[in-house]
N, C-alpha and C positions, 0 to 999 in steps of 0.2 A: 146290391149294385147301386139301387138309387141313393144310400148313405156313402158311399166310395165318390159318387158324383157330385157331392153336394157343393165342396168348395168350389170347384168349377162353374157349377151354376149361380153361384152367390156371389162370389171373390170378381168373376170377370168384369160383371158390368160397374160395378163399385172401383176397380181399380182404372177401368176405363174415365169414369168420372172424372176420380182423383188426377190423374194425367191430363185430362183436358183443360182442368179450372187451374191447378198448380203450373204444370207444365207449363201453359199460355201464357200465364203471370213472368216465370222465370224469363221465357220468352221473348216478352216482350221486354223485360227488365234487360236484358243481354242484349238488346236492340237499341234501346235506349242510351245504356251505358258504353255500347260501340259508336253512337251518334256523337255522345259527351266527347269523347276524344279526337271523333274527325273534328268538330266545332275549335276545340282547344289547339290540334295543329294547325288547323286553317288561319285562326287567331296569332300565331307564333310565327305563322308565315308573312302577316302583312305588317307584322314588331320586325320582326329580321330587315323586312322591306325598309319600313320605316327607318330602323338603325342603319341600314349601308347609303340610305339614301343621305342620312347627317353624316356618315363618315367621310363618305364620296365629293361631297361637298365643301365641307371643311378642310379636306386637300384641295379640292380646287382655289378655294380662298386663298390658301397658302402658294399657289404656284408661280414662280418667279417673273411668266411671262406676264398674266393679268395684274400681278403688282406693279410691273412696270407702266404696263399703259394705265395704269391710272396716278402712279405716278406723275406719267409725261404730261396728260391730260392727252392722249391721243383720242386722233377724231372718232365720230361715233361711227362712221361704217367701222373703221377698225377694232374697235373692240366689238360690236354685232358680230361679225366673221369670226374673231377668236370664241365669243361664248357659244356661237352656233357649232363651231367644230369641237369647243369640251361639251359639249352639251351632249351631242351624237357620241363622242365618245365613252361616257359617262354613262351608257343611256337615260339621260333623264328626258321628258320633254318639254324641258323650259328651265332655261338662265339670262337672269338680270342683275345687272352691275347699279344698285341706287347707294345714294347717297343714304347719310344716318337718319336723315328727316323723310326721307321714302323717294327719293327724286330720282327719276332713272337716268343711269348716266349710258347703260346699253343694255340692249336684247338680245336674244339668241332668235326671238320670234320676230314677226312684220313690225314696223316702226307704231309704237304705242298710242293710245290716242290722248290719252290722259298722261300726265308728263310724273304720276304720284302714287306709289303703291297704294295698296289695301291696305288698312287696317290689320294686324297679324301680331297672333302675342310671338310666334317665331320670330318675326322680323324684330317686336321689341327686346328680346333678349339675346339677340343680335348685337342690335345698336350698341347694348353697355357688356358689350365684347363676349357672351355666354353664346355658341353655337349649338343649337338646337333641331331638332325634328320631330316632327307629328302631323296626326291627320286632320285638315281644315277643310272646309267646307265655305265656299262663296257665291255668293247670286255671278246670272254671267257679266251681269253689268260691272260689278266687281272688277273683271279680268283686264278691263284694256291693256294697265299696264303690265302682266303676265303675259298673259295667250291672247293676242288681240282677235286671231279668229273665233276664240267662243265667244267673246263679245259682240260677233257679229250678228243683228237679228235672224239672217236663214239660220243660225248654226250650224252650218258647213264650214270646217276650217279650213284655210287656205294651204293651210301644212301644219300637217302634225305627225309627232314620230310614232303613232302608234299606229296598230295593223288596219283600223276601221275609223277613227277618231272622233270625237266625242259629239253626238249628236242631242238635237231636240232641246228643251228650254228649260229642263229641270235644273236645280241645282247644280253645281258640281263639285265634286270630293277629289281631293286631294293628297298626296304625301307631300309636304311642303316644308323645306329646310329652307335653313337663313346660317351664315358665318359671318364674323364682321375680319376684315381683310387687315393685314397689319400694319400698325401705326406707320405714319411715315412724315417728315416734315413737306416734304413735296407736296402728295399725293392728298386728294378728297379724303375727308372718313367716310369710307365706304361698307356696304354690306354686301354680299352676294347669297342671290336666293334663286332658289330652283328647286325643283321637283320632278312629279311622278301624276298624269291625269289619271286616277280611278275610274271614270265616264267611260263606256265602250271600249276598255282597254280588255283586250281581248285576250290579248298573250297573256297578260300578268294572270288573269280569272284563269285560263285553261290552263296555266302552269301551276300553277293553283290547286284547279280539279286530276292532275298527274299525282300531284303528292300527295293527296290524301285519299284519293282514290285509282292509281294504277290501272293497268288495262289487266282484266284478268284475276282482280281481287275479289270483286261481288261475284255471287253463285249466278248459275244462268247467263254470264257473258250481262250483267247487267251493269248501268252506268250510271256515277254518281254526279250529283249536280252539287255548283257551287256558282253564287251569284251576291252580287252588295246590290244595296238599296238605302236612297233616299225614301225619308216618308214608307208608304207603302208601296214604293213600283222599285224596279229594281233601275240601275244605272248600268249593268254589265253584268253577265250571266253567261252562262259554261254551254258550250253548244253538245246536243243529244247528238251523237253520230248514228247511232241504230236506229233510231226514230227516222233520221234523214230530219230533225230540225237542225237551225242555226240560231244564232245568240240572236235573243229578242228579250223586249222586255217583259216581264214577268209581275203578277202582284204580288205577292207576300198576304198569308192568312190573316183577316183582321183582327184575330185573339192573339197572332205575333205582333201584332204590330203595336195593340194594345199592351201587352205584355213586355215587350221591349222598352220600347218610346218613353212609355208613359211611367213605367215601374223598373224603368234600371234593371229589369231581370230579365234569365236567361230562359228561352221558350222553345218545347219539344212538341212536336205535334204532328198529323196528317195533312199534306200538300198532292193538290192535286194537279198534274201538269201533263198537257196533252193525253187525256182519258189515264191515265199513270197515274197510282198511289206511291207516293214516295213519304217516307218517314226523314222529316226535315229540322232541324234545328236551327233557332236565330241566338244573333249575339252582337249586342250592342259595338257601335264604335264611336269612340270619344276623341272630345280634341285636347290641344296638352291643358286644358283650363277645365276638364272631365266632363262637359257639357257632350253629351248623346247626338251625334250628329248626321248620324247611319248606322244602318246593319249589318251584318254579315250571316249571310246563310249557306247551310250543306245540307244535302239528303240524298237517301238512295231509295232505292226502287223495294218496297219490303215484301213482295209478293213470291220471290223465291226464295226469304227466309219463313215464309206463311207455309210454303209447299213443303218444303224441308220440313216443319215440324210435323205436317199431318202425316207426314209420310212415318219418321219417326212411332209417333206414336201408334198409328195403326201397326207398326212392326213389335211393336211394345208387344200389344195386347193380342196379337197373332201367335209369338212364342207365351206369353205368359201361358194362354190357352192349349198349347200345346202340351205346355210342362203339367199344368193343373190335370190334365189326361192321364198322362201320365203318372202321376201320383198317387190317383186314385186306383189305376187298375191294381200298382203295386201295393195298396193298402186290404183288396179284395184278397189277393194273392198271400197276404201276409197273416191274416186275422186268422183264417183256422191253424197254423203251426203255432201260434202265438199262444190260442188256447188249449192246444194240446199240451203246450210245455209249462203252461201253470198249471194245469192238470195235474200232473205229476210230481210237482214241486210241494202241491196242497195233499196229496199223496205221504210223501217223504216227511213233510211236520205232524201227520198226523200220526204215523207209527211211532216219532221219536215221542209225542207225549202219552204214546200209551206204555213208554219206559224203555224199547230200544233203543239205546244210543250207540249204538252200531251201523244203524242203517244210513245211508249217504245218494246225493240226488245222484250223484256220478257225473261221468264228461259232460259238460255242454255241448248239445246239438252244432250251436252255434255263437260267437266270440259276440256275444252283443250284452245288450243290458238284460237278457232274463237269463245267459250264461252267466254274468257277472251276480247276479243275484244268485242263480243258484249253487255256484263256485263259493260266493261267501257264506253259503249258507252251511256249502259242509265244512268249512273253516270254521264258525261256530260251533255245529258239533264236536270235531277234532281240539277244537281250544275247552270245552267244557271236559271232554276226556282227559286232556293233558291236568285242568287245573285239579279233579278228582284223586289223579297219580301225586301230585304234587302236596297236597292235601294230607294225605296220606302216609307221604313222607318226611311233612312238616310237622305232624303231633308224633311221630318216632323220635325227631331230633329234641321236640321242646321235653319228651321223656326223659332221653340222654342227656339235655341240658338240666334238668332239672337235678339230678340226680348226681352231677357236677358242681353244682351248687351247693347241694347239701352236703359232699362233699369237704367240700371248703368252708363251706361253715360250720363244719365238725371240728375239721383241724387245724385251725385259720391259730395264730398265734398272739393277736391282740382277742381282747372280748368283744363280742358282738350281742348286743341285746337288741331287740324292738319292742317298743314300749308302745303302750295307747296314749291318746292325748292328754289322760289325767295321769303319768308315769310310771302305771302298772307294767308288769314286766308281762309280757303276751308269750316271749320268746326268748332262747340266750341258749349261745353255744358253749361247750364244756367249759372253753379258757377263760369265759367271764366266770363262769361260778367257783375255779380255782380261783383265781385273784381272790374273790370275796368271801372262799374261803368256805363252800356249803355245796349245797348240789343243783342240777338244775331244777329240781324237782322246787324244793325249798326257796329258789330263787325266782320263778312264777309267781310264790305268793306274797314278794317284798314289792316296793314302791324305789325310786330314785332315791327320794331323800331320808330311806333306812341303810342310804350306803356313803353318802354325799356330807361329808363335816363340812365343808365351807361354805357350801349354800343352802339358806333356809326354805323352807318349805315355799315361803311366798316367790323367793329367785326363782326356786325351781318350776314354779307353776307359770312365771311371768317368760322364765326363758322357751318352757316347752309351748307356750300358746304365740308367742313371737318369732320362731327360728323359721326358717324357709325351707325351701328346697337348697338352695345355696350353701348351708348350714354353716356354723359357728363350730372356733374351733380355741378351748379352752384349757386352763392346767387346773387342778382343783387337788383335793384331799380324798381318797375313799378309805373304810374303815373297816376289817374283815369281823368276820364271826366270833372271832375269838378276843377283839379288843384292840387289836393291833391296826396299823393304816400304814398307807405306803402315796407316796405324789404318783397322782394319774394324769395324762392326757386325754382330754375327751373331744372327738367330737361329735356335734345332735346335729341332723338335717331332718325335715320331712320329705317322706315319699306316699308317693299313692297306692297302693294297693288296691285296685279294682276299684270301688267309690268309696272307699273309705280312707282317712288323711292319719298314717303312723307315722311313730318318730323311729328314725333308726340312730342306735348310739351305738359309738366305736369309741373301748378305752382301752389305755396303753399303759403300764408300768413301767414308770418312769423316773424311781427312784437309781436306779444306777447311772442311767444320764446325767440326771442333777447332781451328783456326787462328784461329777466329772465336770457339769460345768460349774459348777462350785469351784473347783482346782484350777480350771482352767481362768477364772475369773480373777483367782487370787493372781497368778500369774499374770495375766492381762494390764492389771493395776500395775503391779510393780513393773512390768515393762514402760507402760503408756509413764509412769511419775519419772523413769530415767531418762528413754524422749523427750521429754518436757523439758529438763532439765538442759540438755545435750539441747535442744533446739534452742531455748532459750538463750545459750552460753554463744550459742553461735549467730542468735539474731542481735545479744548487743554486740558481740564484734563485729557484723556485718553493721550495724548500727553507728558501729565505730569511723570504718573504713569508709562507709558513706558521709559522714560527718567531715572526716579528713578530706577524703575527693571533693568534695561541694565545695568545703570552705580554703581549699586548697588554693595560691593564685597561678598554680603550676599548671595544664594542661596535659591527662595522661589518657592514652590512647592504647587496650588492652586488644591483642588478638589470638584467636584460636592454634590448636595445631596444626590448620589450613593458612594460616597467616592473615586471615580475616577479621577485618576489624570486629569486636563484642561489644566493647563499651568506651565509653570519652564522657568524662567529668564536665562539670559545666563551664570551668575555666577554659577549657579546651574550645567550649565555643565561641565562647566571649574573643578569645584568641581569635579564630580564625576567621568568625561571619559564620560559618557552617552550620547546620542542622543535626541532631540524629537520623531524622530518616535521610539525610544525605551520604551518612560514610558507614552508617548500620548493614554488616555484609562486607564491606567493598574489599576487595583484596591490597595488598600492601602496594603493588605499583599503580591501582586507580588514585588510593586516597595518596601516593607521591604524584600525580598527575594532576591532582584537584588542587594540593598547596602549592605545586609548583605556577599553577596559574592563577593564581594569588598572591605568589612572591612579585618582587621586582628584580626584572632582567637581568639586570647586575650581581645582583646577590639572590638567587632560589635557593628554593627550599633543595638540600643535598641530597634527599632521596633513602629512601629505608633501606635501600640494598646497600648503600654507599655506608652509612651510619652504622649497618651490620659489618661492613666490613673493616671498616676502624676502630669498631670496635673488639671485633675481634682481634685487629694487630696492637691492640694499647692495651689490653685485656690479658693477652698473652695464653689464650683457650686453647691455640693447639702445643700450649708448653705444659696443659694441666692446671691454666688457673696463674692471678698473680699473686702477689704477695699485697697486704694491705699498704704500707708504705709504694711500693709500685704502680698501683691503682692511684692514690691520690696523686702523685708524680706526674702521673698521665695525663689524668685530668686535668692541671693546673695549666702543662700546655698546650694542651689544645682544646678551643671551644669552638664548636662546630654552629655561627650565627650565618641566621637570613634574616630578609627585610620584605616584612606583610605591607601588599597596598589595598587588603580588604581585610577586614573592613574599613579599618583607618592604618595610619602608618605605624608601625612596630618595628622592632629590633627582636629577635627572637630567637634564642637559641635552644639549639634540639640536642636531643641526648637520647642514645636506644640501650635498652635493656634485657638481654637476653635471661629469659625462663626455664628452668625443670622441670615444673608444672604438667602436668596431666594436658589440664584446658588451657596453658595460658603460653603461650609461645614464646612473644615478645613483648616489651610496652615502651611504647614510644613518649616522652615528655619534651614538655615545650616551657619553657620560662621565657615571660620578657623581659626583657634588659634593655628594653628603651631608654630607659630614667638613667641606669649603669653607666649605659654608652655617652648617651650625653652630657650628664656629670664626668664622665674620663676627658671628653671631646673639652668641654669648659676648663676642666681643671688643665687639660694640655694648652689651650686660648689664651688662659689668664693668666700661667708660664710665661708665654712667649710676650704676650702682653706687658706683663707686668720688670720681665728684662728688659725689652726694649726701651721701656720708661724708665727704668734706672738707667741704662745703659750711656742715655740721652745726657743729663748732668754729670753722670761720672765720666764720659770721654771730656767733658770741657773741662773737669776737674783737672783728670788726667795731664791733659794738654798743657794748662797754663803750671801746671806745679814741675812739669818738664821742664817748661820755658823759662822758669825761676830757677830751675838747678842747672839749666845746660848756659844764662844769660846770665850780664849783673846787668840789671834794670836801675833807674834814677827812681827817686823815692816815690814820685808821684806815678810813673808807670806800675812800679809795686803794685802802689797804694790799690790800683784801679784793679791788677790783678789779684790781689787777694777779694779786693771787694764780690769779682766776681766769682772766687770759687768759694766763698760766704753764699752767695747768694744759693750757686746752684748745691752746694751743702745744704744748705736749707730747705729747697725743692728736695730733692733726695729722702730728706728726714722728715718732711710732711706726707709725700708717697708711700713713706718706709711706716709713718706712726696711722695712716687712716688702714693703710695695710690689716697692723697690726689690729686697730678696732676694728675692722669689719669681719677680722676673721675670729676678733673674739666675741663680738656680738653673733657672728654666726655658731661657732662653737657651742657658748653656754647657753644661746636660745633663751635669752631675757632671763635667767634663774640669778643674775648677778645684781635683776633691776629692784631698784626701790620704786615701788608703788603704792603710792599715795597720794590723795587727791591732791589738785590744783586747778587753781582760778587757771582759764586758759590765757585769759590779759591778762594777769599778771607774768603767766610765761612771757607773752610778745613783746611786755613791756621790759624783763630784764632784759631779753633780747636785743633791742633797741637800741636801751639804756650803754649796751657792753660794746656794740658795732660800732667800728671806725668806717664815717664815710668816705666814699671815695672824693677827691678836692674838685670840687663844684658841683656836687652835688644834691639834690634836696632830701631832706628825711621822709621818711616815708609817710603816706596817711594811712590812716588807721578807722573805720569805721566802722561801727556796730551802737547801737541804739537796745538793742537788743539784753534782756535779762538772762542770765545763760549759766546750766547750773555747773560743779565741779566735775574734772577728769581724773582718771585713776591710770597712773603712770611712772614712770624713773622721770622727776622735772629735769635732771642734768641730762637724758637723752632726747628729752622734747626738744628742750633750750639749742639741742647740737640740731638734729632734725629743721627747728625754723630758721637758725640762726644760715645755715647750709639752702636756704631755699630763697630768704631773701638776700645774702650774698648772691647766688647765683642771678635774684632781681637787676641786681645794680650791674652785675662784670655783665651781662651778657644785652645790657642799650648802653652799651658806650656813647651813643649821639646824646643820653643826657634822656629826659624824662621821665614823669613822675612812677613812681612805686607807692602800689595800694594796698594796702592790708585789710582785711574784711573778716568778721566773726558773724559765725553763723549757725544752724541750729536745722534738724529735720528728722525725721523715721525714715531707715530703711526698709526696704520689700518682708525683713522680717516682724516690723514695729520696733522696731531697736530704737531707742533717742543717740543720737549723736550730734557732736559740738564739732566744727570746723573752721580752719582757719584760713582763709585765701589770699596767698599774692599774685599780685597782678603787674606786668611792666608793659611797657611797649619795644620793647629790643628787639631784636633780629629775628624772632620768632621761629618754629621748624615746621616741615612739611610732615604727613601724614605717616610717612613712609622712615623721618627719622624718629617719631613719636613712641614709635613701635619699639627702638633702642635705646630709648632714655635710661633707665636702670641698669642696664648692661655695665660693666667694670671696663674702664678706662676707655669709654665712649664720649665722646665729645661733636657737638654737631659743627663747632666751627674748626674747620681742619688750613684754616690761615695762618696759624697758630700767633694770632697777634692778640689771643684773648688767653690770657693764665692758668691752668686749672691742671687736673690730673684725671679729670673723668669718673670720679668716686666718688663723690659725694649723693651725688640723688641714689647709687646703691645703697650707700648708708641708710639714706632716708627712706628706701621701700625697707630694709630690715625692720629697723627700728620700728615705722608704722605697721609693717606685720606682727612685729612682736607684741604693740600694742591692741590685738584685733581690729586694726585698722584699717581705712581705705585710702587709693591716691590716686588722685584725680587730675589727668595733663589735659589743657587746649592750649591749643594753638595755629595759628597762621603766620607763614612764612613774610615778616616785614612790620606787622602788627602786634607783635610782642606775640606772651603767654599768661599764662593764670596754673598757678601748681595751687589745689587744696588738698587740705592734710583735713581726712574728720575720723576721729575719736570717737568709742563709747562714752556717755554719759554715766557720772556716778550715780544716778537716779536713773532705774528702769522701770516700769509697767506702762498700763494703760492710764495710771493718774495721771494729770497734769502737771506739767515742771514746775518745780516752786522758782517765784520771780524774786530779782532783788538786781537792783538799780546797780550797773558797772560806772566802777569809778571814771573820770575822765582821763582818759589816754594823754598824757603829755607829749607832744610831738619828744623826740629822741634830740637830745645835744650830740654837737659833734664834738669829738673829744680833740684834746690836742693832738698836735701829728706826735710829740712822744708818748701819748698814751699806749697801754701795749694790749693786745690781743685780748679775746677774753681765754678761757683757757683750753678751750679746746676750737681750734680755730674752724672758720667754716668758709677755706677757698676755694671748694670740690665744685666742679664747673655744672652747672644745670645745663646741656645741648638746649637749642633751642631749632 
C-alpha cells in the first residue's frame, strides 16, 4: 500500500513547485507581452492622430475660400471668423494664417500678443512648400501667437475647444501641422498651421483608453489606464470610473522616467495609483527632429490576472492529486494478477526446455503486454516446430536433388571432369572418358596436359591458377589413347566446393562443326569477293553520276513514288537561292510554290503538274510512247521558260521527265538560258539596228537615182547628185566593211592575229603619222617620259584600235581643242605589268548613264546627228582589247571632254624589275595633204561621249 502511494506523496509537492516558479514566469511573460501591444496600439493611435491631423490640414490650405482672403488681403476679423469656423469644423484647436517669415496674418484664437510664430521645424518645411505633421512641444510663453490663452500667467483659457482645457504651467505637447497655401500672384506666401492641445485633453486620452482597452475586456470588470506626460507628471490622464476618481495628474515611476527620457527605451514595470497595482508600460514620444519630448503610458490593474493564476494552479494540483490516487490504488489492484501471469509463463519455458515442445502458455487472460508476450511466446514454439518439419523436408529434396545430378552427370553429352588445382583429374563422367578414348577408372589417374596437344604444361598450369569463377572459354586439340585427336571446345571455371577451390572443365567434340565451318567459310569468302566486286562496280558509277550532277550546269531535281522531292544537284541550288534542308521532303506543289515565289510575276515558274501535263501531250504516253524523231520535233517547239528574281535575275528553262523506276517518279531539270536569251535579244537589236543604218543611205541613194531616171538634170545638178549618192555609197560600204571586221574578229576570236612584240610608241606614232587632221586642227601631244618595255599583239589591230580612239578624240570637240596622248605603265590587283595608252580631249563629253553604252553596236551618244559616225567603232575597240587580254578604261563628264585608256600586257612579266631604255622623241604628227588618202583601214567609228 505504501509503495502504491509513493508517487503521490512525492510527485505532488514537486510538481506543485514546478507550477508556481514556471507558471509565474510564463505569467508574468503573458502579461508583459499583452502590455507590449496595448503600448504599440496606443502609440499607432496618436500616428493616425498625427496623420489626419496633416491631412486635415493640408485641405484646408487648399480651400478656395481662405485662398481667396488671402488673396484679397481681407481684414483680419474676417479671416479670424473663417479660421475659427474651419477650426470647429476640423476639430482641431487652433488655426493661424502666417506669413512665410512667421507673421500672423489671422487666428482662429483671441487676437495674439506677439505678431510672430514659434520657432517650428513644421512650420519650416512649410514655408519651402513640404506639408508636414508631428508632435511639438513649447514653453506657454511660446504660445501668444497659437493659443494666446495658455500664454496666459493664470493658465485658464479663455476658450478652448477641448472638454477641460489645458491647465497649469507645465509645458505643453502638441500635434502641430503647417501647409504652405498656393502660390498666387496676389495673395501673401502664406503658411497655415494648426493643431491638436495634448494638455488636459480629455476626450482624445479616454478615446484612447476605449480602444485599447474596452469596457468589459480586463477580468473583474477591471479598468485600464492611459495617460501622456511631460518630464515625470503626467499632462492628461484617463479617468478611473470604478474607483469614482477623475483625470488628475499623475507621476510616472522614476526608473520610467529614467528609462525613457534618458535611454530612448521602452519601460515595463509596477505603477502604483490610488492604493491599485497596475502593470504599466512607458513609451517615448518624439518630435519630427526625434528629439524625446514626452511619454506615453498604458496599464492595467494585474491583480485579477494574479487571482486567475493561483486559482489555476491550485486546480492543477487538486486534479493532479486526484488522479496520482487513483493510479496507485489501480497499481495495488494490478500487481498480484500481474504476478500470477508470469507465474505461469516461467512455468511453460521451463517444460519446453526440459524437451516438450508441445506444450503452449494458451489464451491470454488478458489483451495487454504479458498476453502479448505470452501470445509470442507460443509463436515461437509453433515457428520452432514448423522449422523442424521443414528441416526435414529440406534434406529429402537435397537427396532427390542430388541424385538428379548424378543423374545428369552420368548422361550429360559433353565431358564433364573436375580437376584439383594442380590438374589432377578428382572426377569425370562417362562421355569425358569416351572422347579420350579409356575409362573412368584410368582417367582419375591422368593430369590435363596428358590429353591437351596445344597447351604446355606451363599454359596449363598458368591457366588453371588464373581462371575465375566467371571461367574461360577456349578451342584447343585433345589426343585419345589410341594416338588419334579430334578439335575440342573447352571451358575451365572455378567453383567452391565447401572450402576447398576445384576447377570444373566442360569439353565438346567439335570436330564436326569445324568441318562445317570450314565449308561454310569457303563459301563466305567467295560470297563476300562477289559483293565486293558488285559494290564496288556500283560505287564507281554512283561515283560517276555524282560527278555528272555536281559538275552539271543543269539543275536536276529527283522524286519518290510519293512525288517527294529526294535529291537536287548543286547546280539546282546555285539556280534557285534554295537549300537542301529547304525542298529535302517537300511534295511537288510546295517546291511549285517555293519557285513560283521566286519567279517574276510575269513569267513563273509553270508548275510540275502543268510540265507533267505537256509533257505528257508532246510525249504522246497515252498513244504508247513517241517515236525518236517526234520527241525531238516537240522539243524544238516548245520551251517551257521563267524568269528567277532570287537569287539574281535568270532566264530559266524547265523540262520534267517522267520515270519507270522503282524509287524515282519524276525529275525535274532546270537550265539557264540567260546568256541564250540575251544573245537572241542582241542578235534580234543588231538586225533591226544594223537595217535601219543601211536603210538610212540607201533610201537617199534610192531617191536621187530615181530622180536621175525619171528627170534630165543640167550637168552641175548631176554633178551634185551623183556627188551625193558617192557619198552615201560610201557610208554604206564603211557600215557594210566595219560590219564585216567586227564579225570576223568576233568569229575567229584573234586565231587570225599576228602577235608579236611592239614598241607601244612606235604604234602611236605610225598612227599619227597615217591620220588626216581634221582642217584646223592641232596634232595631238604625246607624253611620256617614261621607259616602257614591248607589247605582244596583231600591230595592224592595235594601229586600228588607237587609230578609232583618237579619231573619235578629234570628231567628238568639234569646238576645237587640244588632244593628249599619254603612255603609261602599272601592275594590276594580279601583279601583272601593263603598258597603256591614254587619250584625252575636251569635247562634249557623256554622263554616267551614257558611259554604261559606250561599246554597244551602233550606239552613239550624240543623237543630233550633226557628228559623222556609225556607232562601231569603240565595239571594235573592246574586241580587239579583249582579245589582246586587255583592259578599257572610260571617264568622263558631260562638257569637259573624256579620256579612253587602252592597257595592254607587257612582254616582260614577274616580280623583276622592267628593263629601262630611253623612248625615242615623239615627233608631233604632220598633217597630210587634203589629197592624201586614208590609211588603210580607216577609223571613223564614233566614240559617244
Amino acid at each position: 500500500m505504501a509503495l502504491g502511494l509513493m508517487p503521490l506523496l512525492l510527485a505532488l509537492p514537486l510538481l506543485m513547485l514546478v507550477l508556481g516558479v514556471i507558471g509565474g514566469h510564463f505569467a508574468q511573460d503573458l502579461l508583459e507581452g499583452n502590455l507590449r501591444s496595448h503600448l504599440a496600439a496606443a502609440e499607432n493611435y496618436l500616428e493616425q492622430q498625427r496623420s489626419q491631423t496633416g491631412i486635415r490640414l493640408a485641405q484646408l490650405a487648399r480651400a478656395q475660400r481662405l485662398v481667396q482672403l488671402n488673396d484679397t488681403a481681407a481684414p483680419r476679423e474676417e479671416i479670424d471668423r473663417h479660421l475659427r469656423t474651419a477650426a470647429e469644423g476640423a476639430g482641431l484647436d487652433y488655426l493661424v494664417l502666417a506669413r512665410s517669415d512667421g507673421h500672423v496674418l489671422g487666428s482662429s484664437s483671441a487676437q495674439p500678443a506677439h505678431p510672430v510664430l514659434p520657432p517650428s521645424a513644421v512650420i519650416r518645411q512649410a514655408s519651402i512648400g513640404v506639408a508636414s505633421a508631428g508632435f511639438e512641444r513649447f514653453e506657454r510663453t511660446q504660445l501668444a501667437a497659437l493659443l494666446p490663452p495658455l500664454a496666459e500667467p493664470s493658465g485658464t483659457p479663455a476658450e478652448t475647444p477641448s472638454a477641460s482645457g489645458p491647465r497649469g504651467n507645465a509645458p505643453v505637447l502638441l500635434i502641430h501641422a503647417a501647409a504652405h497655401l498656393p502660390l498666387s500672384v496676389r495673395g501673401a506666401d502664406a503658411v497655415l498651421v494648426g493643431g491638436i492641445v495634448l494638455n488636459h485633453n480629455s476626450a482624445l486620452i479616454e478615446h484612447l483608453r476605449e480602444i485599447i482597452y474596452p469596457v468589459g475586456s480586463l477580468p473583474g470588470n477591471a479598468e485600464g489606464m492611459t495617460a501622456l506626460y511631460v518630464g515625470g507628471d503626467s499632462i492628461t490622464a484617463s479617468r478611473q470610473r470604478l474607483q469614482g476618481q477623475h483625470s488628475s495628474a499623475i507621476s510616472a515611476p522614476q526608473q520610467a522616467v529614467a528609462g525613457v527620457l534618458q535611454t530612448d527605451k521602452r519601460w515595463l514595470g509596477e505603477q502604483w495609483l490610488a492604493g491599485t497595482r497596475y502593470l504599466a508600460g512607458f513609451q517615448r514620444i518624439t518630435d519630427t527632429g526625434g528629439q524625446t519630448i514626452g511619454m506615453l503610458g498604458v496599464g492595467f490593474p494585474d491583480a485579477p490576472y494574479r487571482r486567475l493564476f493561483w486559482w489555476l494552479l491550485t486546480s492543477v494540483a487538486a486534479l493532479f492529486a486526484l488522479t496520482m490516487l487513483a493510479i496507485s490504488t489501480l497499481v495495488l489492484r494490478a500487481g498480484k494478477e500481474l504476478t500470477q501471469r508470469l507465474r505461469h509463463i516461467s512455468d511453460t519455458m521451463t517444460l519446453v526446455q526440459s524437451g516438450n515442445r508441445q506444450v503452449r502458455c494458451g489464451p491470454p487472460l488478458r489483451e495487454d503486454e504479458l498476453g502479448e508476450l505470452a501470445r509470442h511466446f507460443d509463436e515461437l514454439l509453433q515457428t520452432l516446430c514448423d522449422q523442424d518439419a521443414r528441416q526435414l523436408a529440406a534434406q529429402a529434396a537435397l537427396t532427390e536433388e542430388a541424385q538428379r545430378s548424378r543423374a545428369l552427370f552420368e548422361h550429360a553429352n559433353d565431358g564433364i571432369l573436375l580437376l584439383s588445382p594442380h590438374g589432377r583429374v578428382l572426377e569425370a563422367n562417362p562421355k569425358a572418358a569416351a572422347m579420350l578414348g579409356c575409362s573412368v577408372e584410368d582417367l582419375q589417374q591422368q593430369r590435363m596436359q596428358d590429353w591437351d596437344i596445344n597447351l604446355t604444361r606451363s599454359d596449363i598450369e598458368q591457366l588453371l591458377e588464373h581462371v575465375g569463377p566467371e571461367g574461360q572459354l577456349f578451342e584447343t586439340r585433345h589426343q585419345r589413347r589410341d594416338g588419334s585427336s579430334y578439335d575440342a571446345e573447352v571451358s575451365v571455371s572455378r567453383v567452391q566446393w565447401g572450402d576447398r577451390g576445384l576447377i570444373f572443365l566442360l569439353q565438346r567434340d567439335i570436330s564436326q562443326r569445324k568441318a562445317v565451318e570450314s565449308e561454310l567459310l569457303r563459301y563466305r569468302l567467295s560470297l563476300e569477293s562477289q559483293v565486293d566486286e558488285r559494290t564496288q562496280a556500283l560505287n564507281d558509277r554512283n561515283e560517276q553520276l555524282d560527278t555528272i550532277f555536281s559538275l552539271s550546269p543543269d539543275g536536276f531535281v529527283s522524286f519518290d513514288d510519293q512525288r517527294r522531292v529526294r535529291f537536287a544537284n548543286d547546280a539546282f541550288f546555285r539556280l534557285t537561292g534554295l537549300t537542301m534542308p529547304q525542298v529535302t521532303g517537300l511534295a511537288e506543289s510546295d517546291l511549285s510554290t517555293l519557285l513560283v515565289g521566286r519567279s517574276r510575276p510575269g513569267r513563273p515558274f509553270p508548275g510540275l503538274a502543268r510540265l507533267r501535263r505537256l509533257q505528257a501531250d508532246t510525249t504522246g504516253l497515252d498513244r504508247g510512247g513517241p517515236s525518236p524523231a517526234e520527241l525531238l520535233e516537240a522539243t524544238r517547239r516548245r520551251r517551257d521558260l521563267f524568269e528567277l528574281d532570287s537569287p539574281r535575275h535568270r532566264v530559266v528553262e524547265a523540262g520534267l521527265r517522267l520515270s519507270q523506276a522503282a524509287h524515282v517518279s519524276q525529275v525535274l531539270y532546270l537550265r539557264d538560258v540567260t546568256h541564250e536569251t540575251e544573245v537572241d535579244r542582241m542578235k534580234s537589236e543588231f538586225l533591226s539596228t544594223a537595217a535601219h543604218e543601211l536603210r538610212t543611205p540607201m533610201t537617199s541613194i534610192y531617191g536621187f537615182v530615181q530622180l536621175l531616171t525619171l528627170r534630165r538634170m543640167d550637168e552641175s545638178r548631176t554633178r551634185d547628185l551623183l556627188g551625193t549618192i558617192a557619198r552615201q555609197s560610201g557610208l554604206m560600204i564603211e557600215i557594210i566593211n566595219q560590219l564585216l571586221d567586227l564579225a570576223r574578229i568576233e568569229s575567229r576570236r584573234g586565231q587570225d592575229f599576228r602577235r608579236e612584240p611592239h614598241a607601244l610608241a612606235d604604234l602611236v606614232r605610225a598612227v599619227l603619222e597615217g591620220y588626216r587632221l581634221p582642217p584646223g586642227r592641232e596634232p595631238a601631244q604625246v607624253q611620256s617620259d617614261l621607259q616602257l618595255p614591248d607589247v605582244i599583239g596583231d600591230g595592224q589591230k592595235l594601229q586600228q584600235a588607237l587609230l578609232n580612239i583618237i579619231a573619235n578624240a578629234y570628231k567628238y570637240s568639234p569646238a576645237g581643242g587640244p588632244v593628249n596622248i599619254a603612255l603609261l605603265q602599272r601592275c594590276d590587283d594580279d601583279g601583272r605589268n601593263q603598258i597603256g595608252v591614254a587619250v584625252s580631249d575636251t569635247g562634249i563629253g557623256m554622263t554616267a548613264e551614257q558611259l554604261t553604252h559606250v561599246c554597244e553596236r551602233f550606239y552613239r551618244a550624240d543623237s543630233s546627228g550633226n557628228i559623222p559616225g556609225t556607232g562601231l567603232g569603240m565595239a571594235i575597240v573592246k574586241e580587239i582589247i579583249d582579245l589582246h587580254s586587255g583592259e578599257l578604261h572610260l571617264q568622263s563628264q558631260p562638257g569637259a571632254g573624256s579620256t579612253v585608256t587602252l592597257w595592254l600586257p607587257a612582254a616582260i612579266q614577274g616580280t623583276e624589275p622592267l628593263p629601262q631604255r630611253r623612248l625615242p622623241a615623239l615627233a608631233p604628227p604632220q598633217t597630210p595633204s587634203p589629197a592624201a588618202p586614208h590609211p588603210p583601214t580607216p577609223a571613223d567609228a564614233a566614240l559617244p561621249h
